[in-house]
Phi, psi and omega in degrees: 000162186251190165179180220164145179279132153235135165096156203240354174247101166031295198306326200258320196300160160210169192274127158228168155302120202293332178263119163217181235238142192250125194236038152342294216262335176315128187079017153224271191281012172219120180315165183303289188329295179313298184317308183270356161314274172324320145282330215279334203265346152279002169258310167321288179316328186117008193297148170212014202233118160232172191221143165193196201204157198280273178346357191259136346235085203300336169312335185279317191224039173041056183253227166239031172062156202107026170284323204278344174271297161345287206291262182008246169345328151301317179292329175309313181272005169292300202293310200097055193249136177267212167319332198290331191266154187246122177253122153262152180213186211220120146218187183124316202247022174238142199312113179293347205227147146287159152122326175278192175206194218274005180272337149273342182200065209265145168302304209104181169204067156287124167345281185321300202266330160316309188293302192288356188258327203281331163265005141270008151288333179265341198253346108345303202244023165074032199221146163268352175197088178350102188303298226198120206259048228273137140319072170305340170197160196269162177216083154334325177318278234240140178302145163298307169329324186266343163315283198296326167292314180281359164287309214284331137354287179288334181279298165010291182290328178119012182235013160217143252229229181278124151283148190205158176238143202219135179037054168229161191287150168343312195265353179275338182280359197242348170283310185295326176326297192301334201276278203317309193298318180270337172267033187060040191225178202288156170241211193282126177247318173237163204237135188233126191188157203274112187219140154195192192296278186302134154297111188237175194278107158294020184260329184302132183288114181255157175317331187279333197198114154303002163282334172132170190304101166256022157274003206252151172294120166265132155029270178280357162296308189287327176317296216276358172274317177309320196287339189242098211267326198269008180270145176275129180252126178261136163266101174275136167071032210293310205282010193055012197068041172093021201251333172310303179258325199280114185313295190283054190193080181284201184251138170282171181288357172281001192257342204285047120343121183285011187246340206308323165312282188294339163275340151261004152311294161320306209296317213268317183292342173271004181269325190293302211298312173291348201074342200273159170300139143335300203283347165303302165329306180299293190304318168315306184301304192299356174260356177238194193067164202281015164210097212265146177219143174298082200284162196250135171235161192238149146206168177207033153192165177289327186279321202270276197355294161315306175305283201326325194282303185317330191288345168313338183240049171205143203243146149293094192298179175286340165326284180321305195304287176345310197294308212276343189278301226276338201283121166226000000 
């Protein structure tokens, strides 16, 4: 395993695993026994960065989510697992009602529900303090300002470590920055959003924003990464749900890009030259080039799990990186 630093001031920051393991489903649609199989063998490999959210997966049996924290929090204390695993969750996106989602009755990111929701996140996975804080979707409702106080508060208190934003648009993460940045308080250090090799399109009108997709990375996101080197990019869904190898998981029209032919060709010929999987291929890239990124893996088995830890050890000559950045 590899690592890397998020976040930039002493108190907060920590060395995490450039791969880190997405626990969505754990304690729902993928049973305790498995959940803990998977973890017990990404914490062996050296993994230290896991990720979920106070909403997962409120979708499987139409409640309001906290399986995935829960279960979390049970395996730490079968395990003895301390400080050393970096747990990140999520709020902002859970459902206030059974039956509803986060398009319809969303908690928000209101002063009031940062504070209760981020402790009930703490008390579900069991910590006094949250390594890592994502603003899960945006909620225009409420002034930016009372948002960026209510991150900042809690980190204030010790009870919450680095903050980060998942699925907002570009100017909003650079606005709370800024509100942040002038009234002296902590901002979005990591950015968590949707990446892979193939590009797909953010212009198609999403559930979140009739404007186009803003989970997905754009443009103007790698502009505002490049410019700001000290922000973290976490890549959520890099493998595509299966859609790189699996017939039966095609690629969606957001993938439907006239270059998508030819970048998964590049894709298959460095996978013969290396030996290495398509989906290793995929990950590889995204941990190297000059905007090297923390790809979010998914498993529902110890076998998908493993493939994912191998691309860690698979180095990309520049040859190879060149053919896959240029080819469109």
């Amino acid at each position: 395993m590899r690592y890397r630093t998020i976040g930039a001031d002493p108190a907060t920051r920590r060395e995490v695993s450039v791969l880190s393991l997405g626990a969505m489903l754990f304690g729902s649609a993928t049973d305790e026994a498995t959940s803990y199989a998977i973890l017990d063998r990404y914490v062996e490999a050296g993994g230290t960065f896991i990720d979920t959210s106070d909403n997962y997966a409120f979708w499987v049996d139409g409640g309001q989510g906290g399986q995935s924290e829960e279960l979390l929090g049970r395996w730490r204390r079968s395990r003895g697992v301390g400080p050393e695993i970096v747990i990140a969750t999520k709020l902002g996106a859970r459902p206030l009602a059974p039956g509803t989602s986060y398009l319809d009755n969303a908690e928000g990111l209101s002063a009031k529900v940062i504070r209760e929701s981020a402790e009930r996140s703490r008390d579900r996975l069991g910590v006094e303090r949250l390594d890592l804080l994502y603003a899960h979707i945006e909620d225009r409702t409420v002034p930016l300002a009372e948002t960026v106080e209510g991150f900042a508060e809690l980190v204030a208190e010790g009870t919450v470590g680095l903050l980060g934003a998942s699925n907002h648009r570009a100017w909003r993460v650079e606005r709370a920055r800024a509100l942040a940045a002038a009234a002296g308080l902590p901002g979005y250090e990591v950015l968590q959003y949707h990446r892979s090799y193939l590009p797909n399109r953010t212009d198609l009108p999403s559930e979140l924003d009739p404007d186009g997709e803003p989970g997905g990375v754009s443009g103007d996101l790698l502009s505002y990464l490049r410019a700001e080197p000290e922000l973290t990019l976490v890549a959520y869904s890099p493998l595509l749900k299966g859609a790189f190898t699996r017939a039966d998981k095609p690629l969606s029209e957001a993938y439907d890009l006239p270059s998508a032919p030819r970048r998964l060709a590049a894709l298959r010929e460095v996978a013969g030259e290396t030996g290495a999987t398509v989906n290793q291929v995929v990950l590889a890239w995204l941990l190297g080039g000059d905007l090297p990124s923390i790809p979010l893996v998914g498993a529902s088995s110890v076998a998908q799990l493993d493939e994912s830890l191998a691309a860690v050890d698979l180095e990309l000559t520049a040859e190879q990186r060149h053919r896959l950045d240029t080819t469109w």
